[in-house]
C-alpha positions in Angstrom: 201.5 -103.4 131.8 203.2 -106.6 130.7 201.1 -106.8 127.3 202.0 -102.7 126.5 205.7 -103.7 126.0 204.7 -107.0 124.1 202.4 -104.9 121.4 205.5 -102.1 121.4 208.1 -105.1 121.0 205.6 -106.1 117.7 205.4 -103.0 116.6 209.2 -102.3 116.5 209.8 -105.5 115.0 207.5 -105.0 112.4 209.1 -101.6 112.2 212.2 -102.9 111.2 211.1 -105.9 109.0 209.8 -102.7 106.9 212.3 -101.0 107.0 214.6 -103.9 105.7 212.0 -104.5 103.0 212.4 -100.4 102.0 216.5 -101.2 102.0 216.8 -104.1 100.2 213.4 -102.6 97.5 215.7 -99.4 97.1 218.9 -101.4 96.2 217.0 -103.3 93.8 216.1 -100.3 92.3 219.8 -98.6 92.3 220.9 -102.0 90.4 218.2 -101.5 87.4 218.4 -97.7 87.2 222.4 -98.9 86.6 221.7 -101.7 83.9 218.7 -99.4 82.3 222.0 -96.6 82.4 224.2 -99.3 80.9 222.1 -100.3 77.9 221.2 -96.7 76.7 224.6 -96.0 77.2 226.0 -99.1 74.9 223.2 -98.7 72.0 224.8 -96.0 71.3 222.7 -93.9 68.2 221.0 -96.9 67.0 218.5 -96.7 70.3 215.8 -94.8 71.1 215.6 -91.4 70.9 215.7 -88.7 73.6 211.6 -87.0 74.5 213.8 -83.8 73.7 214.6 -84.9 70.1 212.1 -87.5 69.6 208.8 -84.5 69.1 208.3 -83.0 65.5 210.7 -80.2 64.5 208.9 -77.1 64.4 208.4 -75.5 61.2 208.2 -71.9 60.2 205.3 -70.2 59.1 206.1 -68.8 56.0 204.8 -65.2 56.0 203.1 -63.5 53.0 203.2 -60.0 51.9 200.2 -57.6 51.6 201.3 -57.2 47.8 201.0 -60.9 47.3 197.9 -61.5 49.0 196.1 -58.6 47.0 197.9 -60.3 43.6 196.5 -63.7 44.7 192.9 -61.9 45.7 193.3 -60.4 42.7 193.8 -63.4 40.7 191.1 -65.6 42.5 188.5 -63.2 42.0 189.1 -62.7 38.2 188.8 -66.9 38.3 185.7 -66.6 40.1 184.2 -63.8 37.6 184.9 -65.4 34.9 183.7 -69.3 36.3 180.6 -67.3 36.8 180.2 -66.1 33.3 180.4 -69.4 32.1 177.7 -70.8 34.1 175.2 -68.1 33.4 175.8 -68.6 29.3 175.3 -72.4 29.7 172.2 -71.2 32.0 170.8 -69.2 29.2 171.5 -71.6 26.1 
């Protein structure tokens, strides 16, 4: 019976050594989540951006019009046609 309250005497005191280690880890990390704060704060606009504002603006799509897409077709065809017609005289020469 003696040794049950030695190993639970341990185990408390190990207990608490961890918890003292998770005390003084989280204070450590209060104290650099303030100087991290206090040198973002101080750089003012010459520091790094936020993730917000640092991606690539978006951009429209600019939309074209049934009429301009038949002019274009139009157009490109015509081009085509007549590229064609070249090729088939300098085919025959």
């Amino acid at each position: 019976m003696h040794s049950i309250g030695i190993d639970l005497l341990l185990r408390c005191v190990a207990l608490m050594d961890t918890q003292s280690i998770l005390t003084e880890l989280r204070a450590e990390r209060d104290r650099l989540n303030n100087a991290i704060a206090a040198l973002e704060g101080s750089t003012g606009k010459r520091g790094r951006r936020s993730s917000a504002s640092n991606s690539f603006p978006t951009r429209r799509r600019r939309r074209m019009s049934a009429a301009a897409r038949a002019r274009i077709s139009k157009a490109m065809k015509a081009r085509w046609a007549s590229g064609k017609m070249k090729g088939n005289r300098k085919k025959a020469a």
